[in-house]
C-alpha positions in Angstrom: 0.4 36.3 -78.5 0.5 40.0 -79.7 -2.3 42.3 -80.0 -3.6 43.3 -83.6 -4.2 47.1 -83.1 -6.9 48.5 -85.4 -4.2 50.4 -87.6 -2.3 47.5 -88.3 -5.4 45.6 -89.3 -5.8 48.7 -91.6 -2.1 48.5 -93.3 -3.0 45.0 -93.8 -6.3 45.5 -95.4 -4.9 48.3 -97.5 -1.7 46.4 -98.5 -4.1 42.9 -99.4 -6.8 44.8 -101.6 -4.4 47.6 -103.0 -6.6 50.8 -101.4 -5.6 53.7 -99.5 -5.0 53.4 -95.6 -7.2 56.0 -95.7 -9.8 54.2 -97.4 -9.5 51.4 -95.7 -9.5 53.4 -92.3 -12.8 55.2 -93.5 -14.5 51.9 -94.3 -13.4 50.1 -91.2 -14.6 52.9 -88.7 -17.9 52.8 -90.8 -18.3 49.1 -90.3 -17.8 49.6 -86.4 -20.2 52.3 -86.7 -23.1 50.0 -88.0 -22.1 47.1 -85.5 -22.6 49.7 -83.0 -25.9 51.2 -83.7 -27.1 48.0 -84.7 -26.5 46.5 -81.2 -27.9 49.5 -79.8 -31.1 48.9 -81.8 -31.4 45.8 -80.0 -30.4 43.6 -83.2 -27.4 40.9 -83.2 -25.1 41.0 -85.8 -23.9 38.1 -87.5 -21.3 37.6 -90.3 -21.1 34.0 -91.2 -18.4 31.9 -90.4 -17.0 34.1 -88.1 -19.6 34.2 -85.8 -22.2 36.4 -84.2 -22.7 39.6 -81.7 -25.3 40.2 -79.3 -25.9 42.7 -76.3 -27.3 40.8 -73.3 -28.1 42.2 -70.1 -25.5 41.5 -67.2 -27.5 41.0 -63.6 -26.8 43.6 -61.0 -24.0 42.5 -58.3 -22.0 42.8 -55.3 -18.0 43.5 -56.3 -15.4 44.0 -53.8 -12.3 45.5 -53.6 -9.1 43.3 -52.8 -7.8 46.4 -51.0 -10.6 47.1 -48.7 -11.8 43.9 -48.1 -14.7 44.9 -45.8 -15.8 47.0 -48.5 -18.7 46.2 -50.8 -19.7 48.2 -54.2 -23.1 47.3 -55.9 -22.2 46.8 -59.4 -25.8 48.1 -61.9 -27.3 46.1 -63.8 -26.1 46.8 -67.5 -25.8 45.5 -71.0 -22.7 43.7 -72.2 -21.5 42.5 -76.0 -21.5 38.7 -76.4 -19.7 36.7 -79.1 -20.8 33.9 -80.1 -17.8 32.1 -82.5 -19.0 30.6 -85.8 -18.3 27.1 -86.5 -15.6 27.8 -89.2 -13.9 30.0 -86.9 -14.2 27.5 -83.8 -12.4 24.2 -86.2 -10.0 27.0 -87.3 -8.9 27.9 -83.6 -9.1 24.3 -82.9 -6.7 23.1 -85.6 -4.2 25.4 -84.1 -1.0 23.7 -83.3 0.1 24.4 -79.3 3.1 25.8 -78.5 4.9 25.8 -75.2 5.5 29.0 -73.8 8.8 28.2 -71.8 
């Protein structure tokens, strides 16, 4: 599987509805934008069908390094960005046919 980088999504948005990169670019970064300072107000954001984001709080732990195995690092406690999949998308992702990767 390849990786959709956020300026190809851009050439394909812009190619689809007939705009500008640029005004594609400026409306996507813009979007992000309000995601972000809507999960940073605490809010979840959800666009239907394709499911929702939420910040939970991830519990302080102990990590260790596979180098120094006597080593042990306390990892803070600390928020984290959940997705939640919507139903469409999950019966989309589902009705994907599976390929072998040999």
């Amino acid at each position: 599987m390849a990786n959709v980088t956020k300026r190809e999504l851009v050439i394909e948005l812009s190619n689809k509805l007939g705009l500008r990169q640029s005004e594609v670019m400026s409306m996507v970064e813009a979007f992000i934008e309000e995601v972000s300072a809507t999960l940073e107000r605490g809010d979840e954001v959800t666009l239907r069908t394709f499911g929702t984001f939420e910040l939970r709080k991830a519990k302080s732990k102990i990590g260790r390094n596979p180098k120094r195995p006597g080593s042990e690092v306390v990892i803070p406690e600390r928020f984290v960005v959940r997705f939640k999949p919507g139903m469409e998308l999950k019966q989309r992702v589902a009705d994907l046919p599976v390929k072998d990767s040999k």
